[in-house]
Rosetta silent file (secondary structure, phi, psi, omega in degrees, C-alpha in Angstrom):
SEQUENCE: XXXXXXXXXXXXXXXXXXXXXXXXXXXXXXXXXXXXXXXXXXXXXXXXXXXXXXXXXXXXXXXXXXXXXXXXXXXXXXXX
SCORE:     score description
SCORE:     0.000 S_00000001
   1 L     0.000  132.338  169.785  -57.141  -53.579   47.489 S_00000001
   2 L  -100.447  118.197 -149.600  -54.625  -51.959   48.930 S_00000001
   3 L   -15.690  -39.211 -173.173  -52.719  -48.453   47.983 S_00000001
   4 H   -45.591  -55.516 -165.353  -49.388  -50.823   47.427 S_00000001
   5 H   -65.325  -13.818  171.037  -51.354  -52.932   45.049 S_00000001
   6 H   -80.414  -16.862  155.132  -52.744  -49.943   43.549 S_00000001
   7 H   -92.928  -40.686  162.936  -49.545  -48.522   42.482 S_00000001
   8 H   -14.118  -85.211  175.302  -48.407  -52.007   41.807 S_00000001
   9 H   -40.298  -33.913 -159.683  -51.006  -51.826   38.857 S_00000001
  10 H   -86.055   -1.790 -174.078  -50.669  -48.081   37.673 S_00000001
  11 H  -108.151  -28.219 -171.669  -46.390  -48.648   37.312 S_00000001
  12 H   -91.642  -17.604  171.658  -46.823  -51.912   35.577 S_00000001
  13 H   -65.303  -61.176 -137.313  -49.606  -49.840   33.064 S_00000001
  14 H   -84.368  -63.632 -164.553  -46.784  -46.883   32.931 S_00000001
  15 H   -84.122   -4.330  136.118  -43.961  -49.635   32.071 S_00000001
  16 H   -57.342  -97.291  171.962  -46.325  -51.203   29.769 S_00000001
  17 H    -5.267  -66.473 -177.516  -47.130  -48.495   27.886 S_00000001
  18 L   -70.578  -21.327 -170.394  -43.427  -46.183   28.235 S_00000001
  19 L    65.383   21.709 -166.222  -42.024  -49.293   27.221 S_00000001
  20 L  -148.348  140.589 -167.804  -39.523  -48.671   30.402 S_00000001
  21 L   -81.468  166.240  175.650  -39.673  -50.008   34.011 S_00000001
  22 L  -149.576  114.675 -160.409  -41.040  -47.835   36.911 S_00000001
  23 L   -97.893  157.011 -166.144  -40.951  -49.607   40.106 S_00000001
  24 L   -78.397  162.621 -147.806  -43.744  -48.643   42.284 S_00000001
  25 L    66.351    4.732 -163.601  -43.162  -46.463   44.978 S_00000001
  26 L  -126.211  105.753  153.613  -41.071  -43.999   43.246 S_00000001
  27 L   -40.785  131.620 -170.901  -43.428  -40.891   41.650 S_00000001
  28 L  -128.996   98.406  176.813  -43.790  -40.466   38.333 S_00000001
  29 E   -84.003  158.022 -174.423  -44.591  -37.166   36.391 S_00000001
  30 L   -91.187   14.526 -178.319  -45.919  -36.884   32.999 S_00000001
  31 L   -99.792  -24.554  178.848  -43.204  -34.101   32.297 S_00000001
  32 L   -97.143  -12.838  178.510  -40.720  -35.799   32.944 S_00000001
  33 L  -127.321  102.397  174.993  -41.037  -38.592   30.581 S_00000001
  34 L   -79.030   22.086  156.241  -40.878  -37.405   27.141 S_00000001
  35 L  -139.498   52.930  143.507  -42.610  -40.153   25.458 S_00000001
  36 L   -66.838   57.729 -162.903  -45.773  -39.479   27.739 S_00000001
  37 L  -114.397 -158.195 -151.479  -47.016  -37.609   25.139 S_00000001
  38 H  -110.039  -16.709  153.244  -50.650  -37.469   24.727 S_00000001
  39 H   -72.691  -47.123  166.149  -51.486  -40.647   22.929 S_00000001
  40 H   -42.456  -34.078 -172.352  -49.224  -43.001   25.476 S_00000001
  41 H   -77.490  -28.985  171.072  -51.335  -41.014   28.075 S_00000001
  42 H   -55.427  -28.525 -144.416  -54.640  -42.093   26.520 S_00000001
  43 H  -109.223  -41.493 -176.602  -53.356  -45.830   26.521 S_00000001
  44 H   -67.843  -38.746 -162.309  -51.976  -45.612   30.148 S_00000001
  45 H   -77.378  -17.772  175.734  -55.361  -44.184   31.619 S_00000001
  46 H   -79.976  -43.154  177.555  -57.211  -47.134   29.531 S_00000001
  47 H   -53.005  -14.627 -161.087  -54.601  -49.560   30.827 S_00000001
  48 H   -90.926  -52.395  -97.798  -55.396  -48.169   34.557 S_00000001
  49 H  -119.305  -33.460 -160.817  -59.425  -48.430   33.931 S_00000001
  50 H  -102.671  -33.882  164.939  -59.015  -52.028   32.638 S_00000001
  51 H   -68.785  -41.948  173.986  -56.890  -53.348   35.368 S_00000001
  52 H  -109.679   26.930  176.623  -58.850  -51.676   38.107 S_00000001
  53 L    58.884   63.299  172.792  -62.198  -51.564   36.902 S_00000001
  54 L  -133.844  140.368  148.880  -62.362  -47.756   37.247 S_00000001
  55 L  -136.014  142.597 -169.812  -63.307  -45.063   34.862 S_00000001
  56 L   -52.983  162.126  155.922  -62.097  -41.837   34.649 S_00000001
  57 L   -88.959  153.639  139.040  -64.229  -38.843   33.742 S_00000001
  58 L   -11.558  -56.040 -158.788  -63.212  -36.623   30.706 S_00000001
  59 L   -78.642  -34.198  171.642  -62.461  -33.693   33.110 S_00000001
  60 H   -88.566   -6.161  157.829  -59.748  -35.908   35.249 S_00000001
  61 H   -65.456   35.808  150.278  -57.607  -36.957   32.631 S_00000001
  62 H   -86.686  -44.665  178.111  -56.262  -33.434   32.358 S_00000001
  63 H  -109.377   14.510  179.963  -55.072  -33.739   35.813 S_00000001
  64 L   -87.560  105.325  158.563  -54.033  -37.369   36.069 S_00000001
  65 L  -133.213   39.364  155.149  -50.311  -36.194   35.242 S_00000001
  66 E  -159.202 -147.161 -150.895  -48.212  -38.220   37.006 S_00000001
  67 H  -104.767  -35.040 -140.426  -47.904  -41.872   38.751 S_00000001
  68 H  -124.123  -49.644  154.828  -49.466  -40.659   42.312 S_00000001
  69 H   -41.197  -69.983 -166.705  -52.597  -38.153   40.754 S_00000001
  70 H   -86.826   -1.918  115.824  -53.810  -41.316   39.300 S_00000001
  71 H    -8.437  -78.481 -161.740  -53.354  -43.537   42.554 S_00000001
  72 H   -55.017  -61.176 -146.925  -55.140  -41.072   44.179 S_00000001
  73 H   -69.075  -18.194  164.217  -58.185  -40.599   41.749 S_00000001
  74 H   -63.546  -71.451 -174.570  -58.444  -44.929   41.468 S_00000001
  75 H   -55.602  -16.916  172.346  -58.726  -44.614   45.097 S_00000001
  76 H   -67.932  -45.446 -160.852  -61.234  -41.753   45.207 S_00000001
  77 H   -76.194  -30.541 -169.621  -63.602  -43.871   42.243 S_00000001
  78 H   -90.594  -12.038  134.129  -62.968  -47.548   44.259 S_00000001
  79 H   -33.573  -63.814  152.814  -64.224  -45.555   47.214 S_00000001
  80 L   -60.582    0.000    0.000  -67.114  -44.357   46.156 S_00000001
């Protein structure tokens, strides 16, 4: 799978969730969207882990806070 398709997934989780579109390619902070708040964040990082058959540790969802942190950390765990 390839990074495109991997933000593909994580923007259509984000616009699932947010209830708002986010087209891929465009970075996306959790700071910036005030109805990230910390249940929607629980729901997006299960929505990530369920599209791309990844799961997160405890200690990175604290830093998956934007659109492009959790890109990266799917690609560190489909790596591995």
């Amino acid at each position: 799978m390839t990074r495109a398709e991997v933000e593909e997934r994580v923007c259509q989780a984000l616009s699932l969730v947010l209830k708002q579109p986010f087209p891929p390619h465009r970075p996306v902070l959790r700071a910036e969207i005030p109805t990230w708040d910390s249940l929607s964040h629980v729901e997006i990082i299960y929505a990530v882990e369920e599209s791309l058959d990844v799961m997160f540790s405890e200690e990175e969802l604290a830093t998956l806070d934007g659109s492009v942190a959790i890109v990266d950390a799917v690609e560190r765990h489909r790596a591995a």
